[in-house]
C-alpha positions as CSV (number, residue, x, y, z in Angstrom):
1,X,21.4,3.8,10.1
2,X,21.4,0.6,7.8
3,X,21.0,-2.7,8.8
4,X,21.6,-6.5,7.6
5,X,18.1,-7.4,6.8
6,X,16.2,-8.2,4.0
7,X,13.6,-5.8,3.0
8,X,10.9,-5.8,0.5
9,X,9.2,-2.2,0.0
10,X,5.5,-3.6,-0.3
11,X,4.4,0.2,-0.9
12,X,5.8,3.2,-3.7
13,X,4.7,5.2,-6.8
14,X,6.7,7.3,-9.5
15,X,5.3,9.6,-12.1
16,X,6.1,12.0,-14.6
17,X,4.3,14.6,-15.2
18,X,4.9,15.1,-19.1
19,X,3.3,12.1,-19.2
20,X,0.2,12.6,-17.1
21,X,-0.8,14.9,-14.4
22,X,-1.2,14.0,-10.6
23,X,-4.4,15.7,-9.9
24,X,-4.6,15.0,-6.3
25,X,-1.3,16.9,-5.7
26,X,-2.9,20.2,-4.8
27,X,-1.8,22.9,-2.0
28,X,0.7,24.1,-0.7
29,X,1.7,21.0,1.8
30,X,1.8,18.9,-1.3
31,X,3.7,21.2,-3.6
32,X,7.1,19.2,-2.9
33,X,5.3,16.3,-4.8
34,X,4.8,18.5,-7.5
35,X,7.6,17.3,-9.6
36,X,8.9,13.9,-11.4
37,X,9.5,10.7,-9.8
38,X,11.1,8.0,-10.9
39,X,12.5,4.5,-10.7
40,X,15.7,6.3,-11.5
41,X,15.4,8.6,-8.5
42,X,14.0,5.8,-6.2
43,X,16.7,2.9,-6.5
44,X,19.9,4.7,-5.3
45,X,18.1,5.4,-1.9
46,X,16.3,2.1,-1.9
47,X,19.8,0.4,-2.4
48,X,21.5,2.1,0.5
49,X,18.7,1.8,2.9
50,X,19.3,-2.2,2.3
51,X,15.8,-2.6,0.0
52,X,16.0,-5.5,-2.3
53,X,12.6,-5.8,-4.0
54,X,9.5,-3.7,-4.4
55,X,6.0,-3.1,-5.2
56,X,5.0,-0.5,-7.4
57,X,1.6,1.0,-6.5
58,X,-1.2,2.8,-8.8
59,X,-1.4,7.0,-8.3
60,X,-4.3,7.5,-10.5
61,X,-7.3,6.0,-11.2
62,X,-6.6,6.1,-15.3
63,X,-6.6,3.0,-17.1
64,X,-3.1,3.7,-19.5
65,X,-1.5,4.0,-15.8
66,X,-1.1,0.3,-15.6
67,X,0.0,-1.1,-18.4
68,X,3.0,2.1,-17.9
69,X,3.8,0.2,-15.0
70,X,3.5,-3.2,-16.0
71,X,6.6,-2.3,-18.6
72,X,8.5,-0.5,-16.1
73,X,8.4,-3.7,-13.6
74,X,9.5,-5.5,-16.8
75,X,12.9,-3.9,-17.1
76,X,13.4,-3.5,-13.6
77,X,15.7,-5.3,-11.4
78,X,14.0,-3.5,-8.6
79,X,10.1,-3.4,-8.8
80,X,9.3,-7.4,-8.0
81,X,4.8,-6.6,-8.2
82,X,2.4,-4.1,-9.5
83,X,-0.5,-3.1,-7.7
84,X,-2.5,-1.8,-10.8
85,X,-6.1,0.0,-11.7
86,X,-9.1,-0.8,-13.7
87,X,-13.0,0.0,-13.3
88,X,-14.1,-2.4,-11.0
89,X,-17.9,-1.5,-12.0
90,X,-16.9,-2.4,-15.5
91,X,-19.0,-5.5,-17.2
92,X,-15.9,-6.6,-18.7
93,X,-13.6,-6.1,-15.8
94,X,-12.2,-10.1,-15.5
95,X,-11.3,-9.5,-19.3
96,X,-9.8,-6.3,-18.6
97,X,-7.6,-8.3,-15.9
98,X,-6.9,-11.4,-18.4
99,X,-5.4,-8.5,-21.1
100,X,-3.2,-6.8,-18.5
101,X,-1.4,-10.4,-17.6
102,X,-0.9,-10.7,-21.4
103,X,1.2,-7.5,-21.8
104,X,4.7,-6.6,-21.2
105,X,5.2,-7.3,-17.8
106,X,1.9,-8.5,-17.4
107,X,3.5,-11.1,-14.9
108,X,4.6,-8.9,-12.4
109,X,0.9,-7.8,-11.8
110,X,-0.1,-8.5,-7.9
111,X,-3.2,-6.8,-6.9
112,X,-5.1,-4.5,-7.7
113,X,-6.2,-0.8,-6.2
114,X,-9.3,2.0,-6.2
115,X,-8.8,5.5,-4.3
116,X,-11.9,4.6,-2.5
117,X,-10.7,7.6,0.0
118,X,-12.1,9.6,-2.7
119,X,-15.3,7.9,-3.2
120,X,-18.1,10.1,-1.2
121,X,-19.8,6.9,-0.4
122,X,-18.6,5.6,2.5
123,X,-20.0,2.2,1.5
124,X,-18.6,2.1,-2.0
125,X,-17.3,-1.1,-1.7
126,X,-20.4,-2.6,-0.9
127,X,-22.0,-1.5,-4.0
128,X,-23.0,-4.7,-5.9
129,X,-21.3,-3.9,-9.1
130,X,-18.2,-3.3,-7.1
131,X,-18.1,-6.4,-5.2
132,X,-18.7,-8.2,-8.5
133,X,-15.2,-6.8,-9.6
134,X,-13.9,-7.9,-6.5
135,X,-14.9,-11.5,-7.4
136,X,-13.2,-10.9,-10.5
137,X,-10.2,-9.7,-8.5
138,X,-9.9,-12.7,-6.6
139,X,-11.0,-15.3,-9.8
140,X,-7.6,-13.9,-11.6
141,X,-5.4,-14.9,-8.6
142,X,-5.1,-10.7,-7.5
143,X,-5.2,-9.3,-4.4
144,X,-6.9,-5.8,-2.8
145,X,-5.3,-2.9,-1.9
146,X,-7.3,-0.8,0.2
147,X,-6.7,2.6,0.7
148,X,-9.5,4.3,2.5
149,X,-10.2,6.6,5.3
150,X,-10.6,5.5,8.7
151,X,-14.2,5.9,8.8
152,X,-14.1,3.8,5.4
153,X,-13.2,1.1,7.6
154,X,-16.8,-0.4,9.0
155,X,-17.4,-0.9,4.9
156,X,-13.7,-2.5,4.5
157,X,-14.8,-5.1,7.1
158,X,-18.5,-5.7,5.4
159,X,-16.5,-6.3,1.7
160,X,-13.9,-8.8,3.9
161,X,-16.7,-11.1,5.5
162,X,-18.5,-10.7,2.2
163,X,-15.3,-12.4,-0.2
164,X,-13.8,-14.7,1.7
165,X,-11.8,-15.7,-1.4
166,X,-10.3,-12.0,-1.4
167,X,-7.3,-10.9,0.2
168,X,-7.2,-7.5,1.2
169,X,-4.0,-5.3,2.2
170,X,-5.0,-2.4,4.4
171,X,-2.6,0.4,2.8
172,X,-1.1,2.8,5.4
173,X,-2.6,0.6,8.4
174,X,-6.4,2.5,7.3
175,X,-4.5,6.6,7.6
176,X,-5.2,6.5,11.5
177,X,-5.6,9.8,13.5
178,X,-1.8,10.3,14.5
179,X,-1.6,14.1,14.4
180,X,-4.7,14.3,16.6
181,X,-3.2,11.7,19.0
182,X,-6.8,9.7,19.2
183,X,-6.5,5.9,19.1
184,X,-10.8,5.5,18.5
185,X,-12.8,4.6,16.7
186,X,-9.7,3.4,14.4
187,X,-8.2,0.8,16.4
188,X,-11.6,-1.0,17.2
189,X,-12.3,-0.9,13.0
190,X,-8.8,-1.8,12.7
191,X,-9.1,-4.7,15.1
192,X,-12.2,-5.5,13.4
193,X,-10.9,-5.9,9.9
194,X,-8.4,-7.7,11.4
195,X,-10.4,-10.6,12.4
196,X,-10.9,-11.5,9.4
197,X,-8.4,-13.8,8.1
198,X,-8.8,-12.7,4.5
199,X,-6.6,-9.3,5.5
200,X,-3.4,-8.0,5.6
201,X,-2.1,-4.1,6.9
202,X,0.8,-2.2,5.6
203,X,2.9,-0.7,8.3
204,X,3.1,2.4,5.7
205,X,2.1,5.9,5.5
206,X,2.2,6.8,9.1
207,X,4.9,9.5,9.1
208,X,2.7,11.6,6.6
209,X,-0.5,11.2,8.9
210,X,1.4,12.8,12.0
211,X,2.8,16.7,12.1
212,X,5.0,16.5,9.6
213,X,7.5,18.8,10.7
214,X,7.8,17.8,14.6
215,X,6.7,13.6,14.5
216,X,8.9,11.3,16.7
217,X,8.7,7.8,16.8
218,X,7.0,7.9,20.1
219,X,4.0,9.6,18.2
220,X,3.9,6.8,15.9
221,X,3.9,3.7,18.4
222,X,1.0,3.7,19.7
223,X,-0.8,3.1,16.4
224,X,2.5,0.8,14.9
225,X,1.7,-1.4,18.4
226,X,-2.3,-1.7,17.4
227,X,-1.8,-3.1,13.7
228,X,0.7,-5.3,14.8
229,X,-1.5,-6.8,17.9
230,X,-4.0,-6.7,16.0
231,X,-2.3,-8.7,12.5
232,X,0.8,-10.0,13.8
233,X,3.7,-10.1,11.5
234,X,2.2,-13.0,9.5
235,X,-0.4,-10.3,8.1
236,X,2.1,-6.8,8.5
237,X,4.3,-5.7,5.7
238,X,6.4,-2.8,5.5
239,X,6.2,0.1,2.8
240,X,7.7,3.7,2.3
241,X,4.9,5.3,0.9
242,X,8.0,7.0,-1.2
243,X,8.0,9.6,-2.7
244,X,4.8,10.8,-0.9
245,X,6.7,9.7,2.6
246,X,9.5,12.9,1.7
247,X,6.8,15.8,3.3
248,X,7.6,13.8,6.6
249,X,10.8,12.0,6.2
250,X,13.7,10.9,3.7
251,X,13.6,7.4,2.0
252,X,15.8,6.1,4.9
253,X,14.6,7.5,8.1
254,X,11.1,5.8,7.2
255,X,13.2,2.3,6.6
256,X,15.2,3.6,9.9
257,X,12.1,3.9,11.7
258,X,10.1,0.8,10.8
259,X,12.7,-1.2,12.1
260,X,12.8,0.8,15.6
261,X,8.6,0.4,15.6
262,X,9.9,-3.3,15.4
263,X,12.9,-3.5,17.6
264,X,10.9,-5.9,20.5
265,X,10.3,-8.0,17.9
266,X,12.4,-11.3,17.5
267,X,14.8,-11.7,14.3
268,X,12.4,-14.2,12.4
269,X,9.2,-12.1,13.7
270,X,11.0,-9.1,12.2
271,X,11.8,-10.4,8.8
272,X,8.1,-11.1,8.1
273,X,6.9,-7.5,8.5
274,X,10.0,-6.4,6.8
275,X,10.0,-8.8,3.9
276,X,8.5,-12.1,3.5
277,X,4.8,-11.0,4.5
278,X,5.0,-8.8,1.3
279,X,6.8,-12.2,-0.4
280,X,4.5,-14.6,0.3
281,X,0.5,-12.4,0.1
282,X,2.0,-10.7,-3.3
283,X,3.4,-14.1,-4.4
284,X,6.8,-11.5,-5.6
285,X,9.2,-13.9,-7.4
């Protein structure tokens, strides 16, 4: 199914790996991923699933990552924002933000992002030398992707009353439990970091977090309906999660089944989540 609407994909990656390995993509459930992806390979199926603009997201925390993407956003007509790495603990880290606006491209950076779901500290992000490059983050005009682990959250929620200045964006609505069918403690964090005004969720990611052989849409609602009570569509914007998305689902069915998680919505309600959230918290051109 494809529909009328104007959608931004707040949420993809490529990579190639000639250029530089994906060292998360271990296992046999991730070998699918272990392969090329690229822009070239993404727009056809954006295209037909009715995508006009994206935002390319980091992989890996290296630094020569961003300024790769940076140049690929600049001879894109697709990829509108770059959410980019760099060493938040870093003295220099505001001048590592001021170079990366000066290169190629350097205008379509939009934010910023750290695999804190890796970190073994689940307060990371209340390290002091963190939260001062999260004050640099928010002096250059960026905002924060977070992806984290649900029990990452309570620390997400700490760094959100801490830098009011910050925006954060909640990537793949904080990987909720949906395979184990649980709803708690996630959706009280969830609703948490939600009261703080300074944050935004994806609706992304959730299709990979249920079985991905047998999900329905039924077994994604229940958390869809949280983040969206808990946001609204002023703070929700959609995102594929391509290509990690294609262990669960094809480019399309996840497009197809955002807009079903959405279908009580009204038509202006709608076109927030699938579009101008993403517009307006990225500032896309």
């Amino acid at each position: 199914m494809t529909g009328q609407e104007r959608i931004v994909d707040a949420h993809h990656h490529v990579w190639d790996l000639s250029v530089r390995d994906q060292d998360w993509i271990i296992g046999e459930e991730l070998a699918p991923l272990r392969r090329d992806f690229t822009l070239a390979d993404l727009e056809p199926e954006a295209r037909a699933a009715g995508v006009r603009a994206t935002v390319l997201v980091q992989t890996v925390t290296v630094a020569e990552e961003t300024p790769e993407f940076l140049a690929l956003a600049h001879d894109s007509g697709l990829v509108a924002g770059v959410v980019g790495w760099c060493d938040l603990t870093a003295p220099d880290v505001a001048d590592t933000l001021a170079a990366l606006r000066e290169l190629p491209g350097g205008d379509r950076l939009v934010g910023i992002r750290h695999q804190v779901q890796g970190e073994p500290d689940p307060a990371w992000l209340l390290c002091p030398d963190v939260l001062r490059g999260l004050r640099a983050v928010a002096d250059a005009g960026l905002v924060y992707d977070l992806v984290v682990q649900a029990r990452q959250l309570p620390a997400a929620v700490q760094a959100a009353a801490l830098l009011p200045e910050l925006t954060f964006v909640l990537d793949h609505a904080g990987k909720p439990p949906v395979a184990a069918g649980e709803l708690r403690p996630w959706a009280d964090d969830v609703r948490a970091l939600a009261a703080r005004p300074n944050t935004v969720c994806k609706l992304s990611g959730l299709v990979t977090e249920a079985d991905p052989r047998y999900w329905t849409v039924s077994d994604l609602r229940p958390y869809a309906d949280t983040v969206l009570d808990a946001f609204g569509p002023d703070r929700l914007m959609f995102g594929s999660d391509w290509p990690v998305c294609r262990l669960a689902a094809t480019y399309e069915e996840v497009v197809d089944t955002a807009r079903t998680l959405t279908d009580a919505l009204g038509k202006d309600e709608r076109a927030r989540i699938l579009a101008t959230t993403a517009e307006r918290v990225y500032g896309l051109r």
